[in-house]
Backbone as CSV, one residue per row, in Angstrom:
resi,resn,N_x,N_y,N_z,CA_x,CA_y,CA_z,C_x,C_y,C_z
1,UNK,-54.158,-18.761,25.321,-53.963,-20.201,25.283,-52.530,-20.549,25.660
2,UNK,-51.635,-19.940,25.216,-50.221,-19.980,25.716,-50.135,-19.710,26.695
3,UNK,-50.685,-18.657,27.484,-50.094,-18.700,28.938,-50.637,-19.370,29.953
4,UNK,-52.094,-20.538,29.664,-52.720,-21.180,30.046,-51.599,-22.421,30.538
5,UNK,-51.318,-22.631,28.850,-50.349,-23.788,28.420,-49.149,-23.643,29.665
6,UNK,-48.733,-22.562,29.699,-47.504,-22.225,30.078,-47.452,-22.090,31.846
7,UNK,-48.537,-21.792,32.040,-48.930,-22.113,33.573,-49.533,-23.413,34.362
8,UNK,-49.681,-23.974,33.358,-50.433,-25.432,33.547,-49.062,-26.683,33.622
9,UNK,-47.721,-26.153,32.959,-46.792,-26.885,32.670,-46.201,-26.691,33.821
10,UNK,-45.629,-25.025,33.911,-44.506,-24.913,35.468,-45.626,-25.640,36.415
11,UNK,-46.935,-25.161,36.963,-47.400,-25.856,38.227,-47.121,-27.472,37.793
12,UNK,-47.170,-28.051,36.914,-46.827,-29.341,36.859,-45.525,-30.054,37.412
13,UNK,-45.073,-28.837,37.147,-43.145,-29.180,37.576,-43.180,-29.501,38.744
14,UNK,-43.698,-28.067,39.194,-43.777,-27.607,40.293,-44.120,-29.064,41.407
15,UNK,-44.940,-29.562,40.783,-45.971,-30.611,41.918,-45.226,-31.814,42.159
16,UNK,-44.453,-32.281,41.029,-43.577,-33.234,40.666,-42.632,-32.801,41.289
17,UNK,-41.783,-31.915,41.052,-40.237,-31.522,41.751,-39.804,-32.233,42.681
18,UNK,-40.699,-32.538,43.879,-40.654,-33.326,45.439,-40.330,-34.742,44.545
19,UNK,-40.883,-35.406,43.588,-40.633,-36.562,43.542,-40.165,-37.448,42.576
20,UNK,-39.720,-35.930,42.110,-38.608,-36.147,40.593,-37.114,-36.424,40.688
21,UNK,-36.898,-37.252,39.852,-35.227,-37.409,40.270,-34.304,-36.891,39.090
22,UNK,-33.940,-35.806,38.683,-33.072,-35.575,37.757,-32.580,-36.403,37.003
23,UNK,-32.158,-36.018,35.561,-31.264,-36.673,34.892,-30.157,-37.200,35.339
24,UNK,-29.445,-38.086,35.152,-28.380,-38.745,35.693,-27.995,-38.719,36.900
25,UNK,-28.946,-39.812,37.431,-29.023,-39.891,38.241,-28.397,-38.379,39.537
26,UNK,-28.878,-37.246,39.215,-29.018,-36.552,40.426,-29.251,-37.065,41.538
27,UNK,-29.464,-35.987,42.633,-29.911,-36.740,44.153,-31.740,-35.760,43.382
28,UNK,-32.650,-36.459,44.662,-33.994,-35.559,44.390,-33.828,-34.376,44.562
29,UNK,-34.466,-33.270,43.860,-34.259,-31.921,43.843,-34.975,-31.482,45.134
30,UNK,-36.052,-32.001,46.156,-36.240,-31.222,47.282,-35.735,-32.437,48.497
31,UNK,-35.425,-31.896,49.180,-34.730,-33.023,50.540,-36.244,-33.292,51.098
32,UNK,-36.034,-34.898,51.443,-37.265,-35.878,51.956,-37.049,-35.491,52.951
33,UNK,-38.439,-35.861,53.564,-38.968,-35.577,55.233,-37.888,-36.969,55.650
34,UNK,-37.435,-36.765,57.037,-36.482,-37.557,57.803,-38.292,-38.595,58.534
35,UNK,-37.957,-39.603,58.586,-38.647,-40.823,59.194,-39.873,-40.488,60.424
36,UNK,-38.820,-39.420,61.428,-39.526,-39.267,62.276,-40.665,-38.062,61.892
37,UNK,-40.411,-37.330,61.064,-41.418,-36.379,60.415,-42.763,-36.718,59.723
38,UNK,-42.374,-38.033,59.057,-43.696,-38.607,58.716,-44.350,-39.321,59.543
39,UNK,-43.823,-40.329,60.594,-44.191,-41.003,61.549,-45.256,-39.873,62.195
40,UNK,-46.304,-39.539,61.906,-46.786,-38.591,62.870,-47.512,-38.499,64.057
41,UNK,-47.867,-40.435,64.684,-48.589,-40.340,65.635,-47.279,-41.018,66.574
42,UNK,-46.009,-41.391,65.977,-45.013,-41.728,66.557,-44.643,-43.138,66.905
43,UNK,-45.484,-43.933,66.690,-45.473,-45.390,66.750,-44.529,-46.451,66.052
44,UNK,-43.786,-45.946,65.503,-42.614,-46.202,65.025,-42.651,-47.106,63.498
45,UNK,-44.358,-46.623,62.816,-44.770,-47.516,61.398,-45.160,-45.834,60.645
46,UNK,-45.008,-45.954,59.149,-45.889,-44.981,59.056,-46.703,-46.037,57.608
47,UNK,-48.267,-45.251,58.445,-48.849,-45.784,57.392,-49.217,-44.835,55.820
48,UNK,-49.812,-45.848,55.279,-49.927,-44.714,53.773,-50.654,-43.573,54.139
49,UNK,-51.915,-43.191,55.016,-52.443,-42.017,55.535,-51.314,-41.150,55.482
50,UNK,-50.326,-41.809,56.876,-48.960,-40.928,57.401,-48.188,-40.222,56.129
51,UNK,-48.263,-41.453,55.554,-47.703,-40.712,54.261,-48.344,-39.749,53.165
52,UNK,-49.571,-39.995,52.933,-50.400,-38.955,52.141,-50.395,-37.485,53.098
53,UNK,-50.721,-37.524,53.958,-50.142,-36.297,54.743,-48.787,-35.406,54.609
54,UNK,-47.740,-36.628,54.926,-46.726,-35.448,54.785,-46.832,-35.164,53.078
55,UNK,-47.323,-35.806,52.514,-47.412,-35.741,50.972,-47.874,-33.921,50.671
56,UNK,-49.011,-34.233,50.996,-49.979,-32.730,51.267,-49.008,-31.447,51.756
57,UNK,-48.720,-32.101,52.667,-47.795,-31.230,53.690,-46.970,-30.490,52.733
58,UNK,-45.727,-31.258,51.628,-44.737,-30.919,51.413,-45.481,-30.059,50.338
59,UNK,-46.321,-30.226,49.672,-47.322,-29.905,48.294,-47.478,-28.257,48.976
60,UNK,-48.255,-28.708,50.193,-48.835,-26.876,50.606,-47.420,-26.395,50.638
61,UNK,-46.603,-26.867,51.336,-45.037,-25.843,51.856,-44.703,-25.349,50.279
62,UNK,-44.751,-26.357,49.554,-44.121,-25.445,48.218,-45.052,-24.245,47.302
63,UNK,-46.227,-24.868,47.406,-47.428,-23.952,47.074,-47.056,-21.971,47.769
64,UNK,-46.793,-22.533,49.171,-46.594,-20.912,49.789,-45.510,-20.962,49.599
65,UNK,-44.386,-21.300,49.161,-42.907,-20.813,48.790,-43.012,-20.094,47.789
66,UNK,-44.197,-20.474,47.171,-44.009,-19.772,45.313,-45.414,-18.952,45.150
67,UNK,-46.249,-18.971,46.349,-46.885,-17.633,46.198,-46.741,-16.759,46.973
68,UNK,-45.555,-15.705,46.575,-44.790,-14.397,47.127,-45.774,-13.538,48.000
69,UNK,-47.067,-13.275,46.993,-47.397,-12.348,47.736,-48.734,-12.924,48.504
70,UNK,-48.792,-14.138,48.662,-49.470,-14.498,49.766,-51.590,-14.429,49.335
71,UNK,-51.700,-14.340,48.142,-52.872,-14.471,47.939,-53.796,-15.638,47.714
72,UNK,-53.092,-16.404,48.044,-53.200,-18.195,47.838,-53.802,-18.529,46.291
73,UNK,-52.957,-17.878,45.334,-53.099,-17.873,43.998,-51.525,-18.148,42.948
74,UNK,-51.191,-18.613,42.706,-49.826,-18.275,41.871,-49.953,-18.334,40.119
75,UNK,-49.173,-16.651,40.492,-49.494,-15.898,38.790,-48.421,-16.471,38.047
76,UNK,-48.193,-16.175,36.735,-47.454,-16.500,35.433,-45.700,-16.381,36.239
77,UNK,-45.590,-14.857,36.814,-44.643,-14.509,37.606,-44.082,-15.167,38.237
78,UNK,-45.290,-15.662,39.250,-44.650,-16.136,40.736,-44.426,-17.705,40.259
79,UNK,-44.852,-18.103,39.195,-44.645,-19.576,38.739,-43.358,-19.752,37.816
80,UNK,-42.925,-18.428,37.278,-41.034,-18.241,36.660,-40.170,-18.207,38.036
81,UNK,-40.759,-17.076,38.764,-40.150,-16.914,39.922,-39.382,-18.517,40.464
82,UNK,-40.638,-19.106,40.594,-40.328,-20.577,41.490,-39.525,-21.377,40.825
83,UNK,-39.884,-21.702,39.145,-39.162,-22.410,38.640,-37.700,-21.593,38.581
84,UNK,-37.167,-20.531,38.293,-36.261,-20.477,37.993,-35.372,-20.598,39.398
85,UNK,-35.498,-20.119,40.826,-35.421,-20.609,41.917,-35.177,-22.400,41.982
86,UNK,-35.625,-22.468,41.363,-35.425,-24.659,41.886,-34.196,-24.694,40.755
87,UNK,-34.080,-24.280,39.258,-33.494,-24.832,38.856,-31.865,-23.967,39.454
88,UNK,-31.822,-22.832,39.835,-30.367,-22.426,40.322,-29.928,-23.087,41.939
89,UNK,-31.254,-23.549,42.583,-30.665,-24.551,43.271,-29.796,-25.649,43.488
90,UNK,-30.619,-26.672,41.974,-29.635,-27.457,41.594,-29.168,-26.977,40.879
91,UNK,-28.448,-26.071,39.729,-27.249,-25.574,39.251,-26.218,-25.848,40.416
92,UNK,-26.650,-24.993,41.642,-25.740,-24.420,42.729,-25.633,-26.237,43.439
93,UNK,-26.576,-27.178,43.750,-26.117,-28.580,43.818,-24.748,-29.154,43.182
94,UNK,-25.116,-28.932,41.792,-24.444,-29.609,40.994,-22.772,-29.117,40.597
95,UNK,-22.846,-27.767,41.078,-21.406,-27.280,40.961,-20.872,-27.394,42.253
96,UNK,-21.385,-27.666,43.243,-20.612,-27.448,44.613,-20.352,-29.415,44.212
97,UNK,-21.139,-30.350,43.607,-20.508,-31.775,44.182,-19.433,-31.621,42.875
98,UNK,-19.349,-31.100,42.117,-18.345,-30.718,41.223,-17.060,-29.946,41.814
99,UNK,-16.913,-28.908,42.591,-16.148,-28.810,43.161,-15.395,-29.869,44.105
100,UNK,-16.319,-30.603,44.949,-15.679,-31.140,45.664,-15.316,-32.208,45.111
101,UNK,-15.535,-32.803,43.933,-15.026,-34.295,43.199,-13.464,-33.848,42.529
102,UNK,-13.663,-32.628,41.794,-12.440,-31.883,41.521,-11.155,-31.248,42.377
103,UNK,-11.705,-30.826,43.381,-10.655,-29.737,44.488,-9.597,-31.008,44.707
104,UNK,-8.542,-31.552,44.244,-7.512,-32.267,44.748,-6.988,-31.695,45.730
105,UNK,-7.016,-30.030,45.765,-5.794,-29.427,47.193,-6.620,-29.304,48.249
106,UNK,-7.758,-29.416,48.114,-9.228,-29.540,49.439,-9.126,-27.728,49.574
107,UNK,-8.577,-26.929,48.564,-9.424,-25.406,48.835,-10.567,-24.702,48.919
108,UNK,-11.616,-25.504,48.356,-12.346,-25.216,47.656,-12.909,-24.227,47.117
109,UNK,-11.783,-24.213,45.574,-12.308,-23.841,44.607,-11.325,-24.627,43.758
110,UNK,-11.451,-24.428,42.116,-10.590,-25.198,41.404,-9.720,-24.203,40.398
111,UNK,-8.311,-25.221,40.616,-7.577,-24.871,39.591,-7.347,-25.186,38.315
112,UNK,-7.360,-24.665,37.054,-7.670,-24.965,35.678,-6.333,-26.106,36.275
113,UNK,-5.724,-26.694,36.402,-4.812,-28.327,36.543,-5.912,-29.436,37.199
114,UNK,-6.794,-28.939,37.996,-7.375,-29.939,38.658,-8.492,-30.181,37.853
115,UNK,-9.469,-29.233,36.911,-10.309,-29.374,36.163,-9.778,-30.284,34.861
116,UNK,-8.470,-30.286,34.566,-8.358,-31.066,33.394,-7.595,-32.118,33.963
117,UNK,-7.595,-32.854,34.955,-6.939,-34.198,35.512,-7.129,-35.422,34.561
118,UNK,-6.830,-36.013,35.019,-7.180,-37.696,34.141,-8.353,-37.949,33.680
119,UNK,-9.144,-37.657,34.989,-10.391,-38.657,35.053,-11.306,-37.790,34.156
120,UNK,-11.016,-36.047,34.450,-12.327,-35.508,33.252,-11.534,-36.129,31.980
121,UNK,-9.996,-35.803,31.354,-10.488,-36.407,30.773,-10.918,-37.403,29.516
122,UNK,-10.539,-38.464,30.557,-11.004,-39.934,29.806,-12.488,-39.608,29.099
123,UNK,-13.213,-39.348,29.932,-14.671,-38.958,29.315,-14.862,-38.333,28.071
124,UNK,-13.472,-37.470,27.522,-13.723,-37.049,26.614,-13.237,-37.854,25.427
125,UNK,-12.470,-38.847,26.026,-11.466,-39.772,24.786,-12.754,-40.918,24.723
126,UNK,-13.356,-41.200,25.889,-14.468,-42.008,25.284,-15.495,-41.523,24.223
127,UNK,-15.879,-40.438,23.999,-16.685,-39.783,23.495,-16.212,-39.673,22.109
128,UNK,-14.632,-38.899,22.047,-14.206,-39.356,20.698,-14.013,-40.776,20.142
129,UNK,-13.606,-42.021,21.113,-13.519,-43.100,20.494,-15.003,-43.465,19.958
130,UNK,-16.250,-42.982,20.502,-17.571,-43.453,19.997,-17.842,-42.623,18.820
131,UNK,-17.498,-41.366,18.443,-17.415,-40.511,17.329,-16.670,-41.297,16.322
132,UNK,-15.327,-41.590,16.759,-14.517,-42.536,15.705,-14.995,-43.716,15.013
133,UNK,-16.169,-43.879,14.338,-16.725,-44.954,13.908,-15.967,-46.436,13.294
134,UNK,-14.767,-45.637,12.246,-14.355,-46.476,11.526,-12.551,-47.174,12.375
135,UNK,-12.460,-46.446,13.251,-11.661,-46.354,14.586,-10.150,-46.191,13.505
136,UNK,-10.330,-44.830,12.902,-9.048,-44.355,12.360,-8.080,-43.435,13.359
137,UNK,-8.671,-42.811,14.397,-7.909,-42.187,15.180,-8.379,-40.860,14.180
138,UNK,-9.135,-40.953,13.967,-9.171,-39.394,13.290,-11.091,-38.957,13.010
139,UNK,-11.387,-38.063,13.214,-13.086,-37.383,12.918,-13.615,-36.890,11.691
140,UNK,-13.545,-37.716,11.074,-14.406,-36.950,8.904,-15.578,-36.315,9.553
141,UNK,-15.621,-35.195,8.972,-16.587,-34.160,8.753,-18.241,-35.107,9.310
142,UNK,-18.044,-36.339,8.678,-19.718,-36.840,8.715,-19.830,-37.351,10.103
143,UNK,-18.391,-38.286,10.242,-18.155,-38.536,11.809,-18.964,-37.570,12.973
144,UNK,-18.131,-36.575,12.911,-18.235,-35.425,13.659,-19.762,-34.820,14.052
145,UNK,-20.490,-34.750,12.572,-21.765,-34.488,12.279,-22.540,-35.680,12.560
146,UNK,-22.166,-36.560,12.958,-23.172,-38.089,13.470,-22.877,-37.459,15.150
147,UNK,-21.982,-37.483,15.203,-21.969,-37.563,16.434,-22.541,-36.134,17.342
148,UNK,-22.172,-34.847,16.834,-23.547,-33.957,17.074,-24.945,-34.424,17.227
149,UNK,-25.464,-34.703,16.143,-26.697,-35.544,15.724,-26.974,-35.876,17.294
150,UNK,-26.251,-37.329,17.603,-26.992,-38.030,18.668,-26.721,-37.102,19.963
151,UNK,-25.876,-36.151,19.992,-25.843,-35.611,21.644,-27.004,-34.648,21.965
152,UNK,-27.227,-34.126,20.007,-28.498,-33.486,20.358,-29.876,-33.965,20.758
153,UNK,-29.964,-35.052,20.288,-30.790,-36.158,20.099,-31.077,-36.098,21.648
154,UNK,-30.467,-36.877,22.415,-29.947,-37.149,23.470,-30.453,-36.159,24.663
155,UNK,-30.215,-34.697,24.494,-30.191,-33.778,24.976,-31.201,-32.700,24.741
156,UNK,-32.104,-33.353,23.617,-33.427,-32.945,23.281,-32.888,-31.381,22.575
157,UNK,-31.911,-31.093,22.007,-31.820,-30.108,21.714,-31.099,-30.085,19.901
158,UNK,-31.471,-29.243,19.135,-30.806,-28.744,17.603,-29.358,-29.128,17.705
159,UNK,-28.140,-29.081,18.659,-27.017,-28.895,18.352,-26.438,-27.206,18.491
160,UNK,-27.740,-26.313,18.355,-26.962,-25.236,18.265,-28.023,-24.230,19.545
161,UNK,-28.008,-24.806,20.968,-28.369,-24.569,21.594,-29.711,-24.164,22.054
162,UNK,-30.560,-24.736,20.603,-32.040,-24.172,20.836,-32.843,-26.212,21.207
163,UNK,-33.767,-25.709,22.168,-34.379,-26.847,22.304,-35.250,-27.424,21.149
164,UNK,-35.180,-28.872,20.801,-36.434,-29.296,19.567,-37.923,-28.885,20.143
165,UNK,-38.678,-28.521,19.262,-40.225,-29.435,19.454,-40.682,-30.370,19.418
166,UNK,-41.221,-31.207,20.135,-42.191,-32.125,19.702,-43.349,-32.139,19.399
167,UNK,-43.707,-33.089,18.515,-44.989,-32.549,17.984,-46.479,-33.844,18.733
């Protein structure tokens, strides 16, 4: 029953991925067909057909990306395989527009001076001023512990790196 569960969820991802948009505001995790790709009889409209097609289209392309060995089946494996593949994609997204928002000397890579500039961080003085409830300039124990609370909240996770359940 679990690995039913558990295969029924990644192919879910899986199907969605094309038309999912990450948390905060990410870009979409697979790059859209360019205009003229869907246009497919070339007439310069595409209709919803045009579009249920490349729809299909992009559905099969990912289908054979993530079945390795080509049996037009995808196992428990080849469905970790895929997911864990999409998500080091965007990892690897998300640190390269991080580099380049950071690199002040345009090297690209960063120097612990450029990682702690202004702008990261204000983000963090906002975060303590919203922790600071009673706005003493200072964090009481409960403070501190409220404010865990909601990032876990937030982040669907305990605080101590394990994800909640829902029930």
């Amino acid at each position: 029953m679990k690995t039913s569960l558990l295969v029924a969820s990644i192919a879910a991802g899986l199907t969605l991925a094309g038309a999912a948009t990450a948390r905060d505001a990410q870009p979409p995790r697979m790059d859209l067909p360019a205009f003229e790709e869907i246009d497919l009889n070339g007439d310069g409209g595409v209709t919803a057909e045009e579009m249920q097609q490349a729809r299909e289209a992009m559905k099969a392309a990912r289908f054979a990306q993530a079945d390795t060995n080509g049996d037009g089946a995808l196992s428990v494996e080849e469905l970790i395989v895929a997911a864990q593949n999409d998500r080091a994609e965007r990892m690897a997204d998300r640190i390269a527009r991080m580099v380049e928002r950071f690199d002040d000397n345009g090297d690209g890579v960063l120097q612990a001076d450029e990682m702690g500039r202004d702008g990261a961080r204000r983000g963090g003085n906002r975060m303590f001023d919203r922790a600071d409830i009673n706005d003493d300039g200072s964090l009481s124990a409960e403070e501190y512990a409220n404010a865990l609370a909601r990032m876990a909240d937030r982040s669907g996770r305990d605080g101590h790196g394990e994800g909640r359940r829902h029930n």
